[in-house]
C-alpha positions in Angstrom: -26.4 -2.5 -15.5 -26.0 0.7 -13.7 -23.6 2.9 -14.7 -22.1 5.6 -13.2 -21.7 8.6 -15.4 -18.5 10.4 -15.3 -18.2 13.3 -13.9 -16.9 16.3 -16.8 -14.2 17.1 -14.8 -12.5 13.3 -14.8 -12.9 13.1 -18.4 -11.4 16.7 -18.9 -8.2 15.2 -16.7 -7.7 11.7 -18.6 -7.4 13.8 -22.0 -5.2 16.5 -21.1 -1.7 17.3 -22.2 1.0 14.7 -20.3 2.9 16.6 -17.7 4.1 15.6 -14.3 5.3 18.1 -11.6 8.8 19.3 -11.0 9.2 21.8 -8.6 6.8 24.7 -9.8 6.2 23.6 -13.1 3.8 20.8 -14.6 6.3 19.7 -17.3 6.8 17.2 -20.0 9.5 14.2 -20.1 12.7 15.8 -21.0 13.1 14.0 -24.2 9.6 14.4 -24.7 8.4 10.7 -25.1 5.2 9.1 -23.0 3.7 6.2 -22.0 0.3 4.7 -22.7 -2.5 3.6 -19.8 -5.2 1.2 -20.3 -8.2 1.0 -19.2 -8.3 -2.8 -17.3 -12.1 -3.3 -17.7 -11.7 -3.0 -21.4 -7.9 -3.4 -22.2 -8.1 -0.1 -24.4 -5.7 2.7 -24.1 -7.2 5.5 -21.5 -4.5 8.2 -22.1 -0.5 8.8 -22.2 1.9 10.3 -19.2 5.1 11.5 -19.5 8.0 9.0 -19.4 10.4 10.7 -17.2 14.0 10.0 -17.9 16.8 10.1 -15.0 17.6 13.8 -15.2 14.0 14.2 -15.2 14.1 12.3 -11.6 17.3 14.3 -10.5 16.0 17.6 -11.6 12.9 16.6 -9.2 15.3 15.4 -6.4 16.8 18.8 -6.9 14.0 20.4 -6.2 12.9 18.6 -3.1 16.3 19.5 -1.5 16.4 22.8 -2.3 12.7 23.2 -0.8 14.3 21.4 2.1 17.5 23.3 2.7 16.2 26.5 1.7 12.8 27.4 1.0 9.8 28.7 3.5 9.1 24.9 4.0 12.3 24.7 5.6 11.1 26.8 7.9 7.1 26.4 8.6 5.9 25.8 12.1 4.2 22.3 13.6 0.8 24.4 13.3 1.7 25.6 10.1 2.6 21.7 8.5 -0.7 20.3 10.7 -3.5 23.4 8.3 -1.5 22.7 5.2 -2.3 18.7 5.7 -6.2 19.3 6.9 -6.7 21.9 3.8 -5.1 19.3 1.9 -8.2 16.8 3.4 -10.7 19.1 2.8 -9.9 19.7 -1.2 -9.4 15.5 -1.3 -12.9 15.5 0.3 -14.0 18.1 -2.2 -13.0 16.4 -5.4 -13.3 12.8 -3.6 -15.6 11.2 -6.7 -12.9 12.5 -9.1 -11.0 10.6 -7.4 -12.4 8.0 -7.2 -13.2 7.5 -10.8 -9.8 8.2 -11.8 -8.4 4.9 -9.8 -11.5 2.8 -11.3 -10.2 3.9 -14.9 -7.1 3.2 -14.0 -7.0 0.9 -11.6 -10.0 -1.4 -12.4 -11.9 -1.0 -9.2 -15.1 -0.3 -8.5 -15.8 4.1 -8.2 -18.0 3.1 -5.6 -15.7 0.8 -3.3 -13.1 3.1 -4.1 -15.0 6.2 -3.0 -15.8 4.7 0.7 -12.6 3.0 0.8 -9.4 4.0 -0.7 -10.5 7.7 -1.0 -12.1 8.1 2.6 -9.4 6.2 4.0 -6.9 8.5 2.3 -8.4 11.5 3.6 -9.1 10.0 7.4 -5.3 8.9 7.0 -3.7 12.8 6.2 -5.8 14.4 8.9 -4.8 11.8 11.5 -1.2 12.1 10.8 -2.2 16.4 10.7 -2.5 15.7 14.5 0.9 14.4 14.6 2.7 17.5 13.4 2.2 19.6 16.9 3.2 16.4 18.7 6.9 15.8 17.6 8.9 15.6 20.7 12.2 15.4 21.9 13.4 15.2 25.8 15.8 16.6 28.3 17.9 14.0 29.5 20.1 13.9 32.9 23.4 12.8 32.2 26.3 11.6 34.0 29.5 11.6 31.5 31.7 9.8 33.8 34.6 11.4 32.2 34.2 14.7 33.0 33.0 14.2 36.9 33.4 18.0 37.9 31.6 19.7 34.6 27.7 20.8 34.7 25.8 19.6 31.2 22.7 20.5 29.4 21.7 17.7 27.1 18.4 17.1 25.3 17.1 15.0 22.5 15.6 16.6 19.3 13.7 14.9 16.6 13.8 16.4 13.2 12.8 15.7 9.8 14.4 12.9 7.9 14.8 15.0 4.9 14.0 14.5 1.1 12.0 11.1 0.8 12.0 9.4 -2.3 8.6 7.2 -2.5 7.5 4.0 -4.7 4.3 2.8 -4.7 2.2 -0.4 -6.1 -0.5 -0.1 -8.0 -3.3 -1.5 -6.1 -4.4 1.2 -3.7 -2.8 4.4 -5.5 -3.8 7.1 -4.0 -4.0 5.5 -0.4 -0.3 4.2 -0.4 0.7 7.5 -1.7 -0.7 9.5 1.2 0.6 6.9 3.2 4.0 8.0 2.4 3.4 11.7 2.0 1.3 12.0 5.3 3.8 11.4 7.8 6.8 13.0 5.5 4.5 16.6 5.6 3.6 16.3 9.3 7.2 16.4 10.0 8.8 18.5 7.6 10.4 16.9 5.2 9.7 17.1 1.1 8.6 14.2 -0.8 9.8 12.7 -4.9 6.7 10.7 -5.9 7.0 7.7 -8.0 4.0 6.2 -8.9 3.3 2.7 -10.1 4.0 2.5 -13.9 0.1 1.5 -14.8 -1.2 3.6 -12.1 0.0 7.6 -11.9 -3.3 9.5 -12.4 -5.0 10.0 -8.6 -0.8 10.9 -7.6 -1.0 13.3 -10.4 -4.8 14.4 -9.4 -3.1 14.4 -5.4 0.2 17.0 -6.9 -2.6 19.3 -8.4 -4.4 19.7 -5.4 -1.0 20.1 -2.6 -0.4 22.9 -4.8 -3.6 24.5 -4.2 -3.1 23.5 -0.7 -0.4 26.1 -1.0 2.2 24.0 0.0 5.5 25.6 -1.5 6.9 24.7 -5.2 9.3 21.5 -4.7 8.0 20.1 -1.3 5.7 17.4 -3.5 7.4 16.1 -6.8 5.5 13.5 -8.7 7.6 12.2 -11.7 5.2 9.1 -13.8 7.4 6.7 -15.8 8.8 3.1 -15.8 10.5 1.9 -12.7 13.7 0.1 -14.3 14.1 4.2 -15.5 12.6 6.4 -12.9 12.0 4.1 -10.1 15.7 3.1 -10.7 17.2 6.8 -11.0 14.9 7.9 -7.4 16.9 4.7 -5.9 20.3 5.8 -6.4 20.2 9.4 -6.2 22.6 10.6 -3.5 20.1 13.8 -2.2 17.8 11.2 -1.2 17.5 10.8 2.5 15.1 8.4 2.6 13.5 5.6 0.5 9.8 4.1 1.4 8.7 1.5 -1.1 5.7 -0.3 -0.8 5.9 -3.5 -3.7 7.1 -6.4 -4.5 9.3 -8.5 -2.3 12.0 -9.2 -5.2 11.7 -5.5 -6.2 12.3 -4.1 -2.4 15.3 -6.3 -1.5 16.7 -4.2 -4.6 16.1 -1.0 -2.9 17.2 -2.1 0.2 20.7 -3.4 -0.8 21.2 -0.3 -2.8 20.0 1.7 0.0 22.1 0.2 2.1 25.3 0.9 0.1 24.9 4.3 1.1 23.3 4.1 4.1 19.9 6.2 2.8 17.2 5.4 5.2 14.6 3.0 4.3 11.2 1.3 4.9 9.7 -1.7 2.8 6.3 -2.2 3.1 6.1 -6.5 0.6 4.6 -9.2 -0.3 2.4 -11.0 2.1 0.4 -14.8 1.8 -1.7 -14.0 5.2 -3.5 -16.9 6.6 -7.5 -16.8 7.3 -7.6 -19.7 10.3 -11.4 -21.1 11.4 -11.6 -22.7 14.6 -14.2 -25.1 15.1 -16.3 -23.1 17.3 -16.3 -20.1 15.2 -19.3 -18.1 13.7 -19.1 -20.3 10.8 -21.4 -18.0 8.4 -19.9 -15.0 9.3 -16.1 -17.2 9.1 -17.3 -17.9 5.4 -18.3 -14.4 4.6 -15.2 -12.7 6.3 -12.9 -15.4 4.4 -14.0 -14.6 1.1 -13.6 -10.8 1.4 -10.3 -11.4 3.0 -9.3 -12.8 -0.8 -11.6 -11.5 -2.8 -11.6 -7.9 -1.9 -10.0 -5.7 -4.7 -9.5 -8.4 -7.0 -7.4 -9.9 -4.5 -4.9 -7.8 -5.3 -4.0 -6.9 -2.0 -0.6 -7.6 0.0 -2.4 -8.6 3.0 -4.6 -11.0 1.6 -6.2 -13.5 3.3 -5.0 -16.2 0.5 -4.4 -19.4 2.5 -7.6 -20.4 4.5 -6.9 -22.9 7.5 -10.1 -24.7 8.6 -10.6 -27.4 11.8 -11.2 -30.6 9.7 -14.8 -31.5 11.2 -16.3 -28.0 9.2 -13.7 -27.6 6.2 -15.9 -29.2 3.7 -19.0 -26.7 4.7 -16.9 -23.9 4.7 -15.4 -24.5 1.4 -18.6 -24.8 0.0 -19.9 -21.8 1.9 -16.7 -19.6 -0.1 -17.7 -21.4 -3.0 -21.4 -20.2 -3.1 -20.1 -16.6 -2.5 -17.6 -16.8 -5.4 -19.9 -18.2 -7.7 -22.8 -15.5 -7.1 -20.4 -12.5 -7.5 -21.0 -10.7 -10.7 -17.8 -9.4 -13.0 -17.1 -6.4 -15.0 -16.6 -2.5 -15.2 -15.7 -0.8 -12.0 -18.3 2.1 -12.9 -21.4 -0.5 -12.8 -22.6 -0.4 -9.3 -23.9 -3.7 -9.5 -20.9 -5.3 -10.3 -18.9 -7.4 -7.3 -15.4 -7.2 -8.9 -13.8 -5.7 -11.4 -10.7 -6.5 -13.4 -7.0 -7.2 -12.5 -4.2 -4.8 -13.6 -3.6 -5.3 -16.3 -2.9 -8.4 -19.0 0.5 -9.6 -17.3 -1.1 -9.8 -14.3 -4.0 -11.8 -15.5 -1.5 -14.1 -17.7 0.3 -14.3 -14.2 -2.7 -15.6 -12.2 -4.1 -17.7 -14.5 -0.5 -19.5 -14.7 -1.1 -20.3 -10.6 -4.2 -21.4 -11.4 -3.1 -24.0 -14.2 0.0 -25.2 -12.0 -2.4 -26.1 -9.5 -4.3 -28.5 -12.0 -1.6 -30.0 -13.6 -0.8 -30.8 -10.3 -4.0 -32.6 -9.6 -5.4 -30.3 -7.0 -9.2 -29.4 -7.2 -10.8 -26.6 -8.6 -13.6 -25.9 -6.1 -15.0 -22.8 -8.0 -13.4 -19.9 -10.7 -10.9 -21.1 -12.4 -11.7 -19.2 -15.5 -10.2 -16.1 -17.2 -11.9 -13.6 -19.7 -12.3 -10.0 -21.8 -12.4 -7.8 -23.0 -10.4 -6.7 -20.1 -8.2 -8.4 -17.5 -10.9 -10.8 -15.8 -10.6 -13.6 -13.4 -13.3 -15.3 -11.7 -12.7 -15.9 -8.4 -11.2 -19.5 -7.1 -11.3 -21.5 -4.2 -8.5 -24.7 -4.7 -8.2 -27.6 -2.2 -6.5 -31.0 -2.0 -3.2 -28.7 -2.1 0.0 -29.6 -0.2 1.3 -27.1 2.1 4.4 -26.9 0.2 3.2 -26.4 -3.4 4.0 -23.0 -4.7 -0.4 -21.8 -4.6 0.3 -22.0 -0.4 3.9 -20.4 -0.6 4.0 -17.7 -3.1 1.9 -15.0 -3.6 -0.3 -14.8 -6.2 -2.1 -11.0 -6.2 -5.5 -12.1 -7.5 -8.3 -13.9 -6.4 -6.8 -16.9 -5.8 -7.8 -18.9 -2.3 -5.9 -21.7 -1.3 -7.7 -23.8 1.6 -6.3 -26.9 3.7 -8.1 -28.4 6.4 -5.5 -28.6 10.3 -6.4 -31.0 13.2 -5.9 -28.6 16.0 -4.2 -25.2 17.6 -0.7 -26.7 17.2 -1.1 -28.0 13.3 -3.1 -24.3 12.3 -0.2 -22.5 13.8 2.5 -24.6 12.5 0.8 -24.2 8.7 -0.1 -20.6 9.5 3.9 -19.5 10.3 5.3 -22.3 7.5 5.6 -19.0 5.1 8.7 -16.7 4.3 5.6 -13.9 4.6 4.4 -12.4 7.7 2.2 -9.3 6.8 -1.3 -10.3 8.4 -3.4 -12.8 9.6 -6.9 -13.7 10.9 -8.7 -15.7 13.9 -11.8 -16.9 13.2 -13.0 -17.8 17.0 -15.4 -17.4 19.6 -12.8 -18.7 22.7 -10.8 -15.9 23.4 -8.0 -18.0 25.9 -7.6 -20.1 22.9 -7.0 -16.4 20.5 -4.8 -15.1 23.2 -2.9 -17.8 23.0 -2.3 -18.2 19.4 -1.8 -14.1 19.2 2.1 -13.9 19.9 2.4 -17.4 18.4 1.7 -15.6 14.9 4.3 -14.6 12.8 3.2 -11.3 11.4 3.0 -7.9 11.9 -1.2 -7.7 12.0 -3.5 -10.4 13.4 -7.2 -9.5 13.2 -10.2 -11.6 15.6 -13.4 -12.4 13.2 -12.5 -9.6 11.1 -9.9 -9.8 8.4 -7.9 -6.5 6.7 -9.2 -4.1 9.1 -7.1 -0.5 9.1 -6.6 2.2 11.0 -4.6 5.2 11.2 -3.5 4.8 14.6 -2.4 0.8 14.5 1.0 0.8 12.6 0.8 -1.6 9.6 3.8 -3.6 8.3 5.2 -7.4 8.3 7.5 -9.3 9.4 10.0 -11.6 7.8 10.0 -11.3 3.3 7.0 -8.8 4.1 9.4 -5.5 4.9 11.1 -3.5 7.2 9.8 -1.2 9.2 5.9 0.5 9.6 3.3 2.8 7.9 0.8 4.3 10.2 0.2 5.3 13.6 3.4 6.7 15.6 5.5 4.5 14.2 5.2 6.4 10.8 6.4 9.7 12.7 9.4 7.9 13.8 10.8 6.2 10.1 10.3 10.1 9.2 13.0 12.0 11.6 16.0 11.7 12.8 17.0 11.6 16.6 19.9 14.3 17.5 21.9 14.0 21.1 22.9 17.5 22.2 25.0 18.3 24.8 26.1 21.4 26.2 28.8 21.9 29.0 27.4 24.7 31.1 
């Protein structure tokens, strides 16, 4: 074993007093109570947060709006709003193993992976969206008002910050979904209510710490920890919320979205996904194998874009399988500070309980265990599984799971892989595994999904807008888009 030693400042943050930022102040829960957080590689209790009650949440709404309507923020230039976000970079990329080994002891993953990944995708993520902040435009428009034919006009588009967002986040990627949200919502202007998963709040609280030594002024980033049938709940329905961005569950987000719907607050969903992995027969069939089983087995699988139903050409879906199979089997399990290890935990019990349920429908069901299978602890384990002989209707093929699960089902041709691939109320991502590129190009805008990746599976980057279609969500993080689910467009028009 090899592992990684914590660095005294991580350990100092776990064990201090339970506070969560309102405004200026790092503050308790009003009624004072907390909530526990386990460690998922060991199932033991890691710390306590504050449990934030609904006038917690309102008092932290409050203070976005009034940061809004009336403080310096309210005020601060593109150039201003693009330093704030690249100082904010260059203290992530300061304290970026702290970070990192605060989502591995609460999260599960591994310090390492999270290091390179989430963290250094985080940080890439705020300093591209930096760029955006001198680069909000409107336009002058010529206009012909046929009602007033004699009259001279003026008229011009502005776009202008959306307002106070209230943000949700999962708890796979943490700190990534968070500056997912709170990128784009800085860039332009507006101030941001964090809610953070319920098992997951430590890198948001870690990320509130350092916008205030950003200097980004008191109330323009909230961070409120608790449940989400409380807090998440409360941030939903408050009325001086101008905009909701949840990125979850599919059963949790059509919640938001009706309620935010009922008063028209704006909104963007970021769901579930069950995104297919297809192999054509004249793919890279070693590299197909290797790219398929870190589309599912990647984070524990607990990823919304998944690669959990794999679509092989007949002739090679035996091989392949078996291929996955020998991956799965050689990947070592346990703590995500052992550097040796291949994956780490799941969430948290529920999740494994959840999982493991999938796993035991399938064999009751007589489909075939081609590896995994298996649960264990201490901890939240789950080895990963490949299942075959699996209809394309059984629940495995269309729900999601969140773990390392794999579903796999041999198709004919084109027709039958496309037909399975969009035979899903998902449509978050997908992947071509192919060396004939007419054949890819075809089967592109076929897809029914808001991603498609060629030989590569999961691949992000700030500038590609990310987002599904379908039960996967409304609307897009990343790139441009982002800017745009972030402001509000203004007509003017002046009679001269």
């Amino acid at each position: 074993m090899a592992i990684a030693t914590l660095l005294p400042a991580t350990t100092a943050f776990i064990q201090r007093a339970p506070r969560m930022l309102i405004g200026a102040e790092w503050v308790e829960a009003a009624d004072g109570q907390t909530m526990p957080l386990r460690n998922p590689a060991t199932g033991e209790q890691l710390c306590v947060v504050p449990r934030a009650t609904v006038d917690d949440v309102d008092r932290a709404v409050l203070a976005a709006r009034q940061a809004f309507d009336d403080s310096p923020w309210s005020r601060t230039r593109p150039r201003e709003r693009q330093n704030l976000l690249w100082k904010l970079a260059d203290l992530m990329q300061r304290d970026a193993e702290l970070l990192a080994q605060l989502e591995c002891l609460n999260n599960g993953k591994s310090a390492a992976v999270a290091q390179v990944m989430d963290v250094q995708l985080a940080i890439d993520f705020l300093r591209y969206m930096a760029g955006w902040a001198t680069k909000i435009e409107g336009s002058s428009v010529e206009v012909s008002v046929p009602l007033m034919p004699d009259q001279q006009f003026h008229s011009f588009i502005r776009r202008e910050a959306v307002g106070v967002v209230g943000a949700i986040v999962a708890w796979n990627f943490p700190l990534l979904l968070a500056c997912w949200k709170l990128g784009p919502a800085l860039a332009t202007g507006c101030t941001v209510v964090l809610k953070p998963a319920d098992e997951t709040p430590l890198t948001a609280l870690k990320l509130a710490e350092l916008v205030q030594e950003a200097g980004y002024p008191d109330g323009v980033f909230n961070v409120v920890t608790g449940t989400g049938i409380t807090a998440g709940a409360a941030l939903t329905h408050n009325p001086r919320v101008d905009k909701l961005t949840f990125t979850g569950s599919t059963a949790v987000g059509k919640e938001i979205g009706k309620i935010a719907m009922d008063s028209m607050t704006r909104v963007t969903l970021e769901l579930g996904g069950k995104s297919p992995t297809i192999v054509m027969a004249d793919a890279d069939l070693g590299s197909a194998a290797a790219g398929a089983a870190s589309a599912i087995f990647f984070n524990q699988g607990q990823v919304c874009c998944a690669g959990s139903r794999l679509y092989v050409q007949r002739k090679h879906f035996d091989n392949v399988v078996a291929d996955i199979a020998g991956i799965a089997n050689a990947m070592k399990l346990g703590s995500g500070l052992d550097t040796s290890v291949d994956m780490g935990p799941l969430i948290s019990a529920r999740q494994q309980e959840r999982v493991w349920r999938y796993i035991e429908m399938g064999r009751e069901s007589g489909a075939t265990i081609a590896c995994g299978g298996e649960q264990f602890g201490p901890g939240y384990f789950v080895k990963p599984t490949v299942i075959v002989d699996v209809d394309q209707q059984h629940s495995l093929v269309q729900e999601e799971i969140f773990g390392p699960v794999l579903v796999a089902i041999p198709f004919d041709d084109e027709a039958d892989a496309l037909r399975m691939a969009n035979d899903s109320p998902y449509g978050l991502g997908a992947s071509i595994w192919s060396n004939d590129l007419a054949a890819v190009h075809r089967m592109i805008p076929r897809i029914k999904s808001g991603s498609v990746w060629v030989n590569c599976h999961s691949a992000l980057d700030p500038a590609l807008p990310f987002g599904g279609y379908k039960m996967s969500g409304v609307g897009r993080e990343m790139g441009y888009a982002a800017i745009e689910h972030y402001t509000e467009l203004k007509s003017v028009l002046i009679k001269l």
